[in-house]
C-alpha positions, 0 to 999 in steps of 0.5 A: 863760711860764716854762720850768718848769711847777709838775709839770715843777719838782717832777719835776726836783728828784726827779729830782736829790735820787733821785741825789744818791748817783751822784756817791760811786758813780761816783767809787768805780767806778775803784776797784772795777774790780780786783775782779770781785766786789768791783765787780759787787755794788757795781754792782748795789747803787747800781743798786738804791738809786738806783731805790728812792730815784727811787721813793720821790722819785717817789711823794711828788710824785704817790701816785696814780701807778704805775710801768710798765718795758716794759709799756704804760701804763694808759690812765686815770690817772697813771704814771711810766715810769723808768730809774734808769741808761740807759747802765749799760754805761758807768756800770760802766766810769767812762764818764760817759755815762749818764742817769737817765730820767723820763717822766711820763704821763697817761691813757696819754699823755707829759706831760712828761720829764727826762733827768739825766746826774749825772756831767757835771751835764747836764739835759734835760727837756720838757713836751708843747706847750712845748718842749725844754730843757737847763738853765742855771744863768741860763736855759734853753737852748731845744733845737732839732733841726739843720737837716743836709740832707746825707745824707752829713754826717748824724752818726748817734747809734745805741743797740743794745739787741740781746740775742739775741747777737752775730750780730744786732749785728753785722748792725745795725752791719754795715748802719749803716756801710754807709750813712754812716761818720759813726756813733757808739755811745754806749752810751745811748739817752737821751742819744743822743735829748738829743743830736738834740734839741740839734742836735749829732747829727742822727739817733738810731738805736735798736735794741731798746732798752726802752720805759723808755729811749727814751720821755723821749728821744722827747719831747725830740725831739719837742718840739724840733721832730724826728720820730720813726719806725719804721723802716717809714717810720711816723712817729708821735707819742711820745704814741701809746705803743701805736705805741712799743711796736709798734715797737722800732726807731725813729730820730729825725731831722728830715724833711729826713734821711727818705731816710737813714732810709728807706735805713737801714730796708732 
């Protein structure tokens, strides 16, 4: 079976000509830094352009689609749910660690994503019932969720989206540390989910974060054999979108680390 369904090709190569101008735009960011205004307008701007070229890529591949931000889906037809840079904080400092994010569903479910980091030329991308993958230039790497059963060895990937000021962040952070010192903030949930995926952390935690920032990543760990859950100790499938949106508080992780996450939901 290939890795690569004719849906999830196409979807990859929109994905990665809609940001063929993040290479010259993130190389430029350095520059730019020293200017507030010069920096700030040229930020915006490429954040623009490469939403309206991932429309525009998009919308060749399927023109029945629509496009959803942190609203639920239609429950007939197709959509697409995307963030053009998942990590914009870093991405404004020459931090490369931000992703443009792609999840494609049908019928009010998650068929396939694709989480494309340009600046480290990373890409992650899923198909429901076929798996997990980060690409190679030969082949494929599967993906595969770590087998971490040590709650005090788990390495704890957390996203806070908090917008509601720095009181309820702190407190998120204040009761994380509490738990484990293994805790890294990485600044993009996307990428942070990619990471369980491939073993190399072992749960993600996000807080508050948007609907369009998450759903690529869930799908990737899902099919990578983690388990999604809300911090009710719920655990529920990325396709069961109306749950998603319930709960904007979830962690990804495999079911040896339940006790951790169950700690971490107070």
């Amino acid at each position: 079976m290939s890795y690569l369904s004719p849906t999830l090709t196409l979807l990859v190569g929109a994905v990665k000509k809609a940001t063929a101008s993040l290479d010259r735009d993130f190389n430029e960011i350095e520059k730019l830094q020293s200017s507030v205004r010069g920096y700030q307008g040229f930020v915006s701007r490429s954040f623009d352009r490469i939403a309206q070229s991932l429309r525009n890529e998009l919308a060749r591949l399927r023109p029945d689609a629509v496009f959803v931000d942190d609203r639920l889906p239609p429950a007939k037809g197709c959509c697409f749910l995307v963030n053009p840079v998942d990590g914009l904080g870093n991405f404004v400092r020459g931090i490369p660690f931000f992703a443009t994010t792609v999840a494609y569903c049908e019928n009010g479910e998650v068929k396939a994503a694709v989480v494309y980091n340009r600046a480290s030329d990373e890409l992650y991308f899923a198909e429901k019932g076929n798996g997990a993958y980060k690409e190679g230039f030969r082949s494929h790497e599967r993906l595969r969720i770590s087998s971490v059963k040590d709650d005090s060895a788990a390495v704890i990937a957390a996203s806070i989206g908090f917008q509601h000021g720095s009181a309820e962040y702190t407190a998120a952070c204040r009761d994380i540390f509490a738990e484990t010192e293994n805790v890294r903030l990485l600044g993009s949930v996307s990428l942070s989910m990619a990471l369980v995926a491939a073993g190399k952390a072992d749960v993600c935690l996000s807080l508050g974060n948007k609907l369009n920032s998450v759903m690529a990543g869930l799908l990737l760990v899902r099919e990578a054999g983690g388990y999604i859950y809300n911090l009710k100790r719920e655990e529920f499938a990325p396709e069961k979108i109306e749950q998603v949106m319930a709960s904007d508080e979830l962690a990804a992780a495999n079911t040896s680390l339940e006790s951790l996450i169950v700690r971490l939901a107070g």
